[in-house]
N, C-alpha and C positions, 0 to 999 in steps of 0.2 A: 730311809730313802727319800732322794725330792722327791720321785714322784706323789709318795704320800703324804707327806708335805703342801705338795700342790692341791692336791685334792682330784689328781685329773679323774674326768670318766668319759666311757665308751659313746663316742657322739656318732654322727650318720658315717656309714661305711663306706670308704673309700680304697678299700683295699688292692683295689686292682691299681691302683698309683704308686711309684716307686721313685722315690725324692731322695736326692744326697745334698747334704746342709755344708759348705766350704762357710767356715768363720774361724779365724788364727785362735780368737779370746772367746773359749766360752765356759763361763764362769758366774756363781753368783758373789764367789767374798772379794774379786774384781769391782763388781758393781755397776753400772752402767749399761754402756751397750752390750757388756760382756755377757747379760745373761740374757739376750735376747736369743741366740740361740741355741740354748739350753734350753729355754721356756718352748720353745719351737721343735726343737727335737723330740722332746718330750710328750709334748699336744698332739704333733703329726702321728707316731707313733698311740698316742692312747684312741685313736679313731682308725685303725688298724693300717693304716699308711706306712709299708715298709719303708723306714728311714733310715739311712746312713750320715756318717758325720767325719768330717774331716779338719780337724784343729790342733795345735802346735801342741809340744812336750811341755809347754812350761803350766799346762792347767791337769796335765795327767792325772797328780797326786790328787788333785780336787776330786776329778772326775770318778776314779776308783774307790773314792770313800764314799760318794752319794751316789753312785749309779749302780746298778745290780749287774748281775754276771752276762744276763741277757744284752740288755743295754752296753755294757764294754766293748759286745761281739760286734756291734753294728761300729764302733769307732776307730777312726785312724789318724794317728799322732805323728806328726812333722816335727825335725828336729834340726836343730840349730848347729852351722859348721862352726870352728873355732873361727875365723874370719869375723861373721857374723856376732859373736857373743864379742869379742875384740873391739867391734864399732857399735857398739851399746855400751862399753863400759866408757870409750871414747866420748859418748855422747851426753853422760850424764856430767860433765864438766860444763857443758851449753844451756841454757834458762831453758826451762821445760815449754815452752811451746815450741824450742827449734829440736827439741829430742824429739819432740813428737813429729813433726812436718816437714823435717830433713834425715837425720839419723832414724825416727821412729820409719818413716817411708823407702828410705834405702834397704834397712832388714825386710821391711815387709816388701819390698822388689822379690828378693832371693827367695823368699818363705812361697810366694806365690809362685814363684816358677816351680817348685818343685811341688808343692802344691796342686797345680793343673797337670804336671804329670801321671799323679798318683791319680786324679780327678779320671781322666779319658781312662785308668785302668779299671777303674772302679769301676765306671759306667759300662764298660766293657763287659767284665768279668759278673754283674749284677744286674743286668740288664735295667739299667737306672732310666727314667722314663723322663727329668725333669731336674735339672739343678738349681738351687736356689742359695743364695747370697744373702745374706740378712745383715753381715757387717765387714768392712765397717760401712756406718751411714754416712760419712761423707760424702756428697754428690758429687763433687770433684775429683775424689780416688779412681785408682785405678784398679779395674777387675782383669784376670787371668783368663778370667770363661770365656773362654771367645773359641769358637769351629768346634765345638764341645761333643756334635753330631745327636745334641737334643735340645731343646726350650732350656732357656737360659731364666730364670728370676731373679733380680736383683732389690734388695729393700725391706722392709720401709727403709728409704736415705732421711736424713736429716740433718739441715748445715745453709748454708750459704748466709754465713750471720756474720755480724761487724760489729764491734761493740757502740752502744749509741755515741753521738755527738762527740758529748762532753766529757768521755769518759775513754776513747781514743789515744790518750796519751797514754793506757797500761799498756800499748803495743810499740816498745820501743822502737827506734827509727830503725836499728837491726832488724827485729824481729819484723816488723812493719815491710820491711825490703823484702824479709825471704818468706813473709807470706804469699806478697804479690808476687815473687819469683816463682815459687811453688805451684802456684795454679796456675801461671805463664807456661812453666813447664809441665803440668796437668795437659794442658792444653794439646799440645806437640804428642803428649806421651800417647793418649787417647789414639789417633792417629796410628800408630803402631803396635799400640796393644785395646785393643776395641772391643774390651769386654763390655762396657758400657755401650757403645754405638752398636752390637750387635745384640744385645738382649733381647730376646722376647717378648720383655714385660720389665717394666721400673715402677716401682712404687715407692711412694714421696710422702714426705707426713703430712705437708702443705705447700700453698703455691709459692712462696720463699724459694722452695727447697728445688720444687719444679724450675722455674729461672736460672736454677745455676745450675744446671745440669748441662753437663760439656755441647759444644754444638754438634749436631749431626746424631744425635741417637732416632734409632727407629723403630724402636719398642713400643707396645703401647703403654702408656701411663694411668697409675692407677692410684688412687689417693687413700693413703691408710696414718691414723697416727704411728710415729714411732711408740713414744713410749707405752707402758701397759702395764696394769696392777693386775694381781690376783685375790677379787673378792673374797674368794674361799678363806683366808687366813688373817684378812684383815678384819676383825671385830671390830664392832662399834666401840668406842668409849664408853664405858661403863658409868652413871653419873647415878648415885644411889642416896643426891644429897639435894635440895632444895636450889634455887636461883639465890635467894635469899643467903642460904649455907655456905657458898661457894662467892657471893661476894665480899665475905668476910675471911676469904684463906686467899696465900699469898698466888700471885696470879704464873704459872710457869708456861716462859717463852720457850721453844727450841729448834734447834739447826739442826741439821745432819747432811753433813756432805764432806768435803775433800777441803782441806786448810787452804783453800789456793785463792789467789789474788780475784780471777775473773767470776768465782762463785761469790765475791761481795762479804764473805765475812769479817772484814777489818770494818766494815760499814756498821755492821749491828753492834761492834763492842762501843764504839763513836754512839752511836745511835742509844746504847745500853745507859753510857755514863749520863745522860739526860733525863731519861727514865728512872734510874737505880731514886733517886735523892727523893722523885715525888711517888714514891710507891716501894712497896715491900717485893715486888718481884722478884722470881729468878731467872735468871737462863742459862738453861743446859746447851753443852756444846757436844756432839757426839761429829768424831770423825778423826781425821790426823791429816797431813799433809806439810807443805814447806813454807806456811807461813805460822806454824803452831808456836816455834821458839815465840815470834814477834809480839803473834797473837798472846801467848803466854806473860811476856814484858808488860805489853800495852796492860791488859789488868791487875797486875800489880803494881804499877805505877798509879792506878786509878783506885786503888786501895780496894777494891770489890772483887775476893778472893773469896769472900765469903759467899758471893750473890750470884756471881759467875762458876760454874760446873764443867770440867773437862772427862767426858765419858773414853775418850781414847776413840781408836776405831774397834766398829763392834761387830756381829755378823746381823745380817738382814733382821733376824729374828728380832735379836738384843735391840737394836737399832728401834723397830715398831714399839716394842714394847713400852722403850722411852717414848717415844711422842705421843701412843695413848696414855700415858699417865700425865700429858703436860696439856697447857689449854690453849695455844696459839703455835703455828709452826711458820718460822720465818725466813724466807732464802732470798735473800736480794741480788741474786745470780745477774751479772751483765752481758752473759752473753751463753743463756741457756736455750738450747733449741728447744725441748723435749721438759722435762719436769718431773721424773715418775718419782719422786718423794713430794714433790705436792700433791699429785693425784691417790698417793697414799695415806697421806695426812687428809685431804677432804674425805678419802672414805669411810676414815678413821672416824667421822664427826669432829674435825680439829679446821678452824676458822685458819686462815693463814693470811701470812702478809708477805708482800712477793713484788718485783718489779713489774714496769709495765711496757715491756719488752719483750718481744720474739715468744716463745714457746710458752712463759708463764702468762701474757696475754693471752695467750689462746687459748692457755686451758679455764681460767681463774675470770668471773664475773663479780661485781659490785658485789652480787647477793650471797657470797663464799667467801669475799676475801675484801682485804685492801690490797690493791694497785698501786707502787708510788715512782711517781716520774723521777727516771732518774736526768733530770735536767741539767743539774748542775752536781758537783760532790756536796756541797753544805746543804742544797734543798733536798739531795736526796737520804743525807744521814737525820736532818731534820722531819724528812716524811716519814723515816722507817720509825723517829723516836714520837710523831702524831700517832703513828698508828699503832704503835703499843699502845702509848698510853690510852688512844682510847679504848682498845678491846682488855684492858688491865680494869678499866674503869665502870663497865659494863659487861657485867654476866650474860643479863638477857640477848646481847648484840651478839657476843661467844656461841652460844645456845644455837640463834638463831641462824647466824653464817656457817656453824657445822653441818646442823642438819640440810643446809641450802647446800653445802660443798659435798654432801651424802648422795642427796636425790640425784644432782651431775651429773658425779660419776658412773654411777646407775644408768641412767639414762642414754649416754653417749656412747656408749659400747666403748670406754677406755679399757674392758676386763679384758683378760688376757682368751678368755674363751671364745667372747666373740671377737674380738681379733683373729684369730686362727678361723675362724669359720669362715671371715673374710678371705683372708690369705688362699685357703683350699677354693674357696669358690673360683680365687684369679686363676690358680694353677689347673685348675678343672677348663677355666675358659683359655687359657693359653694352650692346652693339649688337645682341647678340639679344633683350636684356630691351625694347627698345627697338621691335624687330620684332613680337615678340609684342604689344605695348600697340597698335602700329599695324592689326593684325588683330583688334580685340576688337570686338566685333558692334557695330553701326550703329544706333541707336534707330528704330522703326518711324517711316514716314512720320506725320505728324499727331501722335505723343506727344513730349512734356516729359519728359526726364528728363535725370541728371546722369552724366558718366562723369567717373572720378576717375583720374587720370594718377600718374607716380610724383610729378609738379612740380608739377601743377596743376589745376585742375578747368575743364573743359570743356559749359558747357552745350549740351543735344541742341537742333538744329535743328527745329523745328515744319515747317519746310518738306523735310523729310528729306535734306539735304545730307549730306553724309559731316563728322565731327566728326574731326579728328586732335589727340592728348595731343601736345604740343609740349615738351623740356625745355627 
């Protein structure tokens, strides 16, 4: 089961709380944000929080092999008209960021109206006390939840990124148009479907993410990272050999993530071929995606088949296991919000090397990792090949930036536990803010007046009916 997997246990009782989780993707062999609320379902529930969950057919089969029969009872699966699967097969003919931000957001139109349907029955039917939203984190998406007739939570979001400077040109002039049209039309959509300007509560991973959040929301905001590890499962690196021992064995780099252009791995094989000549190195590749053929080309053209490792995509498990047995984890991501495989690999005690940009600037300090500007393409495939080489070159430096990237994550409440403690704490203060709006004095029989809610305005009853602020 995940849950034992996870390692969850029974933390402070909130049982009289009754949350329904709306997220289309939740999954962990997805990856990403998909398994954030799964991680979430699952926490709220291990601290006796009746939870429900409402997510689309296409993660079902997932969900009925790792969840238990208990856990099933609480879910409900949305599913796809033929229309709908028609403009998905449509879409994968267009470069994947207009699948994602045109054809990917037109399905998710449909999925969420029926969606908030089932939503208000549920709540109905479960006496649901608080909905909450955890994805997707784009801050510019559009939510369903809106007149829901309870606290709405939306978040963590995470987004409002651009790739740096120099690096702009991966957003072709198409793609580049029907970004900016997309959030032009974000804009407008907000306006008529106000799930976002009506929440209760939005929580942001940082202040990035806060800025772009559509105008006119009147939620309170609350600052929580997106991403999140779970300490329980990630061991340390095992090192059972000298400083010494280990600088005399070949030094292993590794990736893990999705073959695609804006995650930077066409940069580290560029970056590799500099490296491979003055050192015995390897580096492992773990992951797949649509630029693997290329990626595949490019090293064997550079004759380093032997030096270079294609692990395929693996599942979470597989995945860890490779970067604890490797001594440096490198993602030169351009435009990563969040990071949660660097936050894995530092927990791991694995030194990493990482852009110095949006999301992995924030997690990733000097004393953990190197940082390299992506200023330009040649000084940035030349900084990713400085800084192998130095941590190739130096055990003790390896040594010392894991345990530094160890204490961190530690430290910062990136675990997945305290997160959720956070989370319960917002949702505890938005159900009282909530209690108190419902006690705020009743306008006298026979007078006109307005009461003003956190969501909406209420005009007073002349006939002196009791007036309730609705979110």
């Amino acid at each position: 089961m995940v849950s034992n997997l996870l390692g969850f246990y029974q933390g402070n009782n909130s049982s009289q709380m009754r949350v329904l989780i709306v997220a289309e993707n939740v999954s962990l062999s997805m990856g990403g944000e998909s398994s954030l609320p799964l991680y979430y379902f699952q926490l709220l529930r291990s601290r006796n929080i009746e939870t429900w969950l409402i997510c689309h057919e296409r993660v079902e089969a997932e969900l009925r092999e790792s969840f238990s029969p208990e856990e099933l009872h609480y879910c409900y699966f949305i599913k796809d008209n033929p229309f709908q699967k028609m403009f998905w097969e449509t879409g994968l003919w267009f470069p994947y960021r207009i699948q994602d931000l045109i054809f990917g957001q037109f399905i998710h139109f449909f999925t969420q109206q029926k969606t908030r349907l089932l939503a208000k029955q549920i709540i109905h039917e479960r006496n649901i006390q608080l909905v909450f939203e955890p994805s997707p984190i784009t801050p510019k998406g559009i939510s369903f939840m809106y007149d829901m007739g309870v606290p709405v939570v939306i978040g963590p979001l995470c987004g409002g990124l651009n790739f740096p400077p120099a690096f702009q040109f991966m957003d072709s002039k198409f793609s580049g148009f029907t970004i900016k049209l997309g959030r032009y039309l974000a804009l407008i959509c907000h306006k008529f479907i106000p799930g976002k300007l009506q929440a209760a509560a939005l929580i942001v991973a940082n202040q990035r993410t806060a800025k772009a959040l559509p105008v006119g929301v009147r939620g309170k905001i609350y600052e929580v990272i997106e991403s999140g590890i779970n300490l329980s499962v990630l061991q340390l690196k095992n090192e059972d050999t000298t400083l010494q021992e280990r600088g005399k064995k070949s030094v292993r780099f590794v990736y893990s993530g999705r073959f695609v252009d804006w995650k930077g791995i066409q940069f580290i094989v560029k970056a590799f071929e500099q490296v491979a000549p003055k050192t015995d190195a390897i580096l492992e590749l773990v992951g797949d995606g649509q630029l693997r053929p290329e990626i595949e080309a490019k090293v064997k053209e550079l004759n380093l088949e032997q030096r270079i490792i294609f692990h395929g995509w693996l599942t979470q498990a597989e995945s860890i296991k490779i970067v604890r047995n490797c001594d440096v984890f490198v993602m030169p991501s351009l435009r990563e919000c969040g990071g949660t495989a660097l936050l894995e690999a530092m927990a791991l005690g694995i030194p990493v090397i990482t852009t110095k940009w949006a999301g992995p600037a924030d997690y990733v300090t000097p004393e953990c990792g190197i940082l390299v500007e992506p200023s330009s393409i040649q000084t940035f495939i030349d900084g990713l090949a400085q800084a192998m080489l130095r941590l190739a070159q130096s055990p003790e430096l390896r040594d010392q930036m894991g345990k530094a990237g160890t204490e961190r994550v530690k430290t910062n409440y990136y675990d997945w536990v305290a997160k959720t403690d956070r989370i319960i704490e917002i949702f505890q203060e938005v159900l009282q803010d909530g209690n108190r709006e419902q006690e705020m004095p009743v306008p006298l029989a026979g007078s006109l007046s307005v009461i003003t809610t956190g969501t909406q305005t209420v005009a007073g009853n002349p006939g002196g009916q009791e007036a309730r602020g609705k979110r």
